[in-house]
C-alpha positions in Angstrom: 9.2 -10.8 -5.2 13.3 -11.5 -4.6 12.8 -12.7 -0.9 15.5 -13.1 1.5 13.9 -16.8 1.9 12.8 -19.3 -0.1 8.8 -19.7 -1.5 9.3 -23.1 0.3 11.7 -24.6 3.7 10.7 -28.2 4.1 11.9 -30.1 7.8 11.1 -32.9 10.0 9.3 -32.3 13.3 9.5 -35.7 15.0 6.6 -37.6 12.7 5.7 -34.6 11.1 6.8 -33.5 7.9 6.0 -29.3 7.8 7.0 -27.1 5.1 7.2 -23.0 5.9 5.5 -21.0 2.7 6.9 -17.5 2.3 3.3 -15.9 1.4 4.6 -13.0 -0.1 6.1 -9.8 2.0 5.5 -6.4 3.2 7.1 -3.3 4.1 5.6 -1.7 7.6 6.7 1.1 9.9 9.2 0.1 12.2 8.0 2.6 14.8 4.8 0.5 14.7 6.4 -2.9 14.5 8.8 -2.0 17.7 6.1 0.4 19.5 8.2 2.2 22.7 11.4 0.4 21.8 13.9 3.7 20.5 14.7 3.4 16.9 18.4 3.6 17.8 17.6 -0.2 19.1 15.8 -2.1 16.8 17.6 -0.9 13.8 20.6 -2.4 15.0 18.7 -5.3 14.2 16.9 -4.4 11.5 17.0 -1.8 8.3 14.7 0.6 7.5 14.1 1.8 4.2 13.7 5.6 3.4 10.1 5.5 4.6 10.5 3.6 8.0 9.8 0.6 6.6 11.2 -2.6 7.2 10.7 -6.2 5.5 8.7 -8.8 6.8 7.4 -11.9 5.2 4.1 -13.7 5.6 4.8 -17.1 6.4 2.3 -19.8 6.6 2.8 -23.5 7.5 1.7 -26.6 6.2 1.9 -29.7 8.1 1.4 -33.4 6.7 -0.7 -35.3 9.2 -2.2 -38.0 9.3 -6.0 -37.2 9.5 -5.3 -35.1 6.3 -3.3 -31.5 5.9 -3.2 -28.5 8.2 -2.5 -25.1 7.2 -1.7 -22.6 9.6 -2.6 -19.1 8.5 -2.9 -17.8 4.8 -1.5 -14.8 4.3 -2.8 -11.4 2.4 -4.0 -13.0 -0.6 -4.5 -11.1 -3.6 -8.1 -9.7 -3.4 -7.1 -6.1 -2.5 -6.3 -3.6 -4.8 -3.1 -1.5 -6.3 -4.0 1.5 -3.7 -3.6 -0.8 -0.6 -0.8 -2.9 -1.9 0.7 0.3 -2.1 0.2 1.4 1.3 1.2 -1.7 3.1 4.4 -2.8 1.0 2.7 -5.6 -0.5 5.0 -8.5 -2.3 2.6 -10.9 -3.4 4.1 -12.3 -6.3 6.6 -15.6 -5.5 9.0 -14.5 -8.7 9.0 -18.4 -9.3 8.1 -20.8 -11.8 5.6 -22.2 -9.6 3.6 -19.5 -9.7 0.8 -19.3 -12.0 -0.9 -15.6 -13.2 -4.1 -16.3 -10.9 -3.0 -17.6 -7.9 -1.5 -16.2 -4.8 2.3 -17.2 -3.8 0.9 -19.3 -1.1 -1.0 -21.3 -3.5 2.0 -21.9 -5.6 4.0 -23.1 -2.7 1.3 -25.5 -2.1 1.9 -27.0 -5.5 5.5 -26.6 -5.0 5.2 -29.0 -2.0 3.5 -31.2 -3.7 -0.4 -30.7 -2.6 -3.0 -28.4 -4.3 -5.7 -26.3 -2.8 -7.9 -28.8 -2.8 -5.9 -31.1 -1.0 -6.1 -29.1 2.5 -8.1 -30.3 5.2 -8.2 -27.8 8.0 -6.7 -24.1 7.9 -6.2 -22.6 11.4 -6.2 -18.8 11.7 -4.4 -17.5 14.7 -6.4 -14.4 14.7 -8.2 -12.8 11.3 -5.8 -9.6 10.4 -6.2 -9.3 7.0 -2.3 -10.4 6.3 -3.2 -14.1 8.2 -6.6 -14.3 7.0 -6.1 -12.7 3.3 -5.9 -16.0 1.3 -9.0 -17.6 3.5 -10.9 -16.9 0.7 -10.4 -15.9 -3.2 -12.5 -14.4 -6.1 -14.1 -16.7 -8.8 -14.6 -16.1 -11.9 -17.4 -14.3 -11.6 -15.9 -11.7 -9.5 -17.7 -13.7 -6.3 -15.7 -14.6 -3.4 -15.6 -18.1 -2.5 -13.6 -20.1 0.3 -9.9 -20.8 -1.5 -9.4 -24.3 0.6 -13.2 -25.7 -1.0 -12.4 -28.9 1.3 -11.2 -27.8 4.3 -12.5 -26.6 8.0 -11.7 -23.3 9.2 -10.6 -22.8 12.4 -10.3 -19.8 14.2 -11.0 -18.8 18.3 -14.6 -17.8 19.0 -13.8 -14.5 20.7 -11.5 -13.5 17.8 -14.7 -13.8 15.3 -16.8 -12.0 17.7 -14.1 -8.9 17.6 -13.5 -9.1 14.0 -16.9 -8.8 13.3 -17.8 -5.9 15.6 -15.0 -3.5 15.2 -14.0 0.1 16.0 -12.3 2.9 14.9 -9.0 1.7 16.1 -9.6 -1.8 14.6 -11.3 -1.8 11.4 -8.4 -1.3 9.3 -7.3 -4.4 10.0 -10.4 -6.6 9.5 -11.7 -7.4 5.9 -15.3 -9.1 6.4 -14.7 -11.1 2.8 -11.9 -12.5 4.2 -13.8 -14.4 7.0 -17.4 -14.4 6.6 -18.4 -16.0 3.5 -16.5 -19.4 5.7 -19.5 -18.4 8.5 -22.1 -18.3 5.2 -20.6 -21.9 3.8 -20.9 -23.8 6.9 -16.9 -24.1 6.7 -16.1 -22.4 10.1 -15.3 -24.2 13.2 -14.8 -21.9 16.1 -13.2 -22.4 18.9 -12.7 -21.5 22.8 -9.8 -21.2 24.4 -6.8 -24.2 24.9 -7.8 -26.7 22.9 -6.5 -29.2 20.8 -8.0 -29.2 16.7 -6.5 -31.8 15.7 -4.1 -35.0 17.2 -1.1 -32.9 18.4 -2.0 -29.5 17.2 -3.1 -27.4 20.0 -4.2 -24.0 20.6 -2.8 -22.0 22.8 -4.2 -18.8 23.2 -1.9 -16.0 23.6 -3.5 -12.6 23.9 -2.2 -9.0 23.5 -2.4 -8.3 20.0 -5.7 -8.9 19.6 -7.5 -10.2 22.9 -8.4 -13.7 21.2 -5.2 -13.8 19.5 -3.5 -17.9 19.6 -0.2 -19.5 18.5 -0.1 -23.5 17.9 1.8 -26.2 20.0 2.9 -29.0 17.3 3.6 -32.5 19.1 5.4 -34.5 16.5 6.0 -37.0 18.7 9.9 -36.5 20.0 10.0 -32.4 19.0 7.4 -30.4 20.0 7.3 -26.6 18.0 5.3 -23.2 18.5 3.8 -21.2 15.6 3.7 -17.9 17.3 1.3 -15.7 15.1 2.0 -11.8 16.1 2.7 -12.7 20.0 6.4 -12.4 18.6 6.2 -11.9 14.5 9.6 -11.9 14.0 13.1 -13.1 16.0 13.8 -9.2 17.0 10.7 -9.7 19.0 11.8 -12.5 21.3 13.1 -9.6 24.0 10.1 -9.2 26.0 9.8 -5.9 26.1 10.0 -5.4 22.4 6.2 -5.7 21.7 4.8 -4.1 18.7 3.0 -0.8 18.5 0.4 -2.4 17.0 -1.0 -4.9 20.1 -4.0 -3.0 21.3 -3.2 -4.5 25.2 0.3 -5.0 25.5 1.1 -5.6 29.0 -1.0 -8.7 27.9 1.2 -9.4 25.4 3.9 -9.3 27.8 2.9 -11.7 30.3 2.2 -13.8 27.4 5.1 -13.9 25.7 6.7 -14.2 29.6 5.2 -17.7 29.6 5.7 -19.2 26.2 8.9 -18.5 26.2 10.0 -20.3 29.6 8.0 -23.2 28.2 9.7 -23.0 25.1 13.1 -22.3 26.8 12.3 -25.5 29.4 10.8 -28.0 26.4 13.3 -26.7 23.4 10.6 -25.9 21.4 11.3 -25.1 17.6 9.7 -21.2 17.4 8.3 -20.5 13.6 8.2 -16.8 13.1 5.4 -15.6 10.8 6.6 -11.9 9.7 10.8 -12.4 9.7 11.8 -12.2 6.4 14.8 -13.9 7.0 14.6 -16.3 9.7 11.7 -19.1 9.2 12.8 -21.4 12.5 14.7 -21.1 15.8 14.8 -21.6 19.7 15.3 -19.3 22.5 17.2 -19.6 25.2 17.4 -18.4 28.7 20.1 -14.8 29.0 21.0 -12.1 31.6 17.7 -9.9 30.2 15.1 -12.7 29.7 15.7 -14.7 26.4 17.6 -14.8 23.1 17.0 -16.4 20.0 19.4 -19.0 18.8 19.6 -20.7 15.4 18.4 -24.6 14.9 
């Protein structure tokens, strides 16, 4: 994978060290990823290739705190096979040195950070799609698949598990049970309801639309405060906030919530981490004539 960003962007949040992990890419419809928007707008921001797709990246965080370290979603992967790679665009290898044969490019920019699996603490899954939730878990071995963070607590909403597990015809493509419930089987899942706050200064803040249980995380670090947004707005071209994925199964709810995290974000100069842009890891918004913009930082 030759990614428009690095495998690893390392900055200071106040006392918190976190580092951005590209998790590999993918190549989606951008019909799908811009839902009623016209394609004669959003490819002014970004290119399609000659099958609609565009490139998005699978960013995951990693945050150095003190009670131990957080991860904040994990990516695809690499249990899945050619067929589905295939069909979603799939770019799973990091193309680096770090990157050994059996392990995913998230692991490898783990190691690259300094850390190892082993090392995290608690992972937080801002909902379970199978390209946050992929690297949850990991084949052994023996072909069995086993938790990939052996130390750590899972942490997802309560509601979201609920839906994952009892899908429909309109969700099921997006929910792999291996990703998710052999956590429930090892006693490693921690769910949770609603706004609460996991762990000293890492809060959730639930932000439905995409999924109804769907949450992004507030980061204190102290004098900067930053959001991880999930898929409430995956990438910067989604900061107008009408421009709401095809994907969302409600999204007027999407609306309203992007409506309120971004004036907080706009009023408290939040840093905004954006999970799917390929090319932007960070940035704020700010207030304009047709809602908000997003501005480098």
């Amino acid at each position: 994978m030759t990614f428009p960003t690095p495998l690893l962007q390392t900055r200071e949040l106040g006392s918190l060290r976190i580092h951005a992990i590209q998790a590999g890419g993918q190549r989606l419809d951008g019909g799908a990823m811009f839902g009623v928007v016209p394609k004669v707008l959003w490819q002014r921001k970004i290119e399609a290739d000659e099958r609609n797709r565009i490139q998005m990246g699978m960013r995951c965080l990693l945050l150095e705190h003190a009670d131990g370290l957080v991860l904040i979603d994990t990516g695809a992967g690499n249990k899945e096979d050619q067929k589905f790679i295939d069909i979603y665009g799939m770019e799973l290898k990091a193309d680096v040195p770090e990157q050994r044969a059996d392990e995913t490019a998230l692991e490898a920019g783990i190691r690259a950070a300094g850390f190892t699996p082993e090392d995290v603490r608690v992972v937080i899954n801002t909902h379970l799609h199978f390209d946050h939730a992929g690297g949850n878990t990991r084949r052994n071995a023996d072909g069995q698949v086993v938790p990939t963070f052996a130390n750590a607590t899972y942490v997802t909403q309560a509601g979201e598990y609920a839906w994952a597990t009892h899908t429909n015809e309109r969700t099921a493509a997006s929910y792999f049970p291996p990703n998710f419930v052999p956590l429930k089987e090892s006693g490693q899942l921690q769910l949770i309801d609603g706004d609460v706050e996991i762990v000293k200064g890492i809060t959730a803040r639930t932000t439905p639309g995409h999924v109804p249980h769907h949450m992004s995380l507030l980061i204190d670090g102290g004098t900067e405060r930053a959001c991880f947004l999930g898929d409430v707005m995956p990438t910067t071209s989604h900061v107008p906030l009408a421009w709401i994925m095809g994907y969302d199964v409600e999204p007027l709810r999407t609306l309203e919530s992007k409506r309120a995290l971004l004036r907080d974000a706009a009023d408290g100069n939040w840093l905004m981490i954006f999970e799917h842009d390929a090319f932007h890891a960070w940035g704020g918004v700010t207030p304009d004539a047709k809602g908000y913009a997003y501005r480098d930082r």
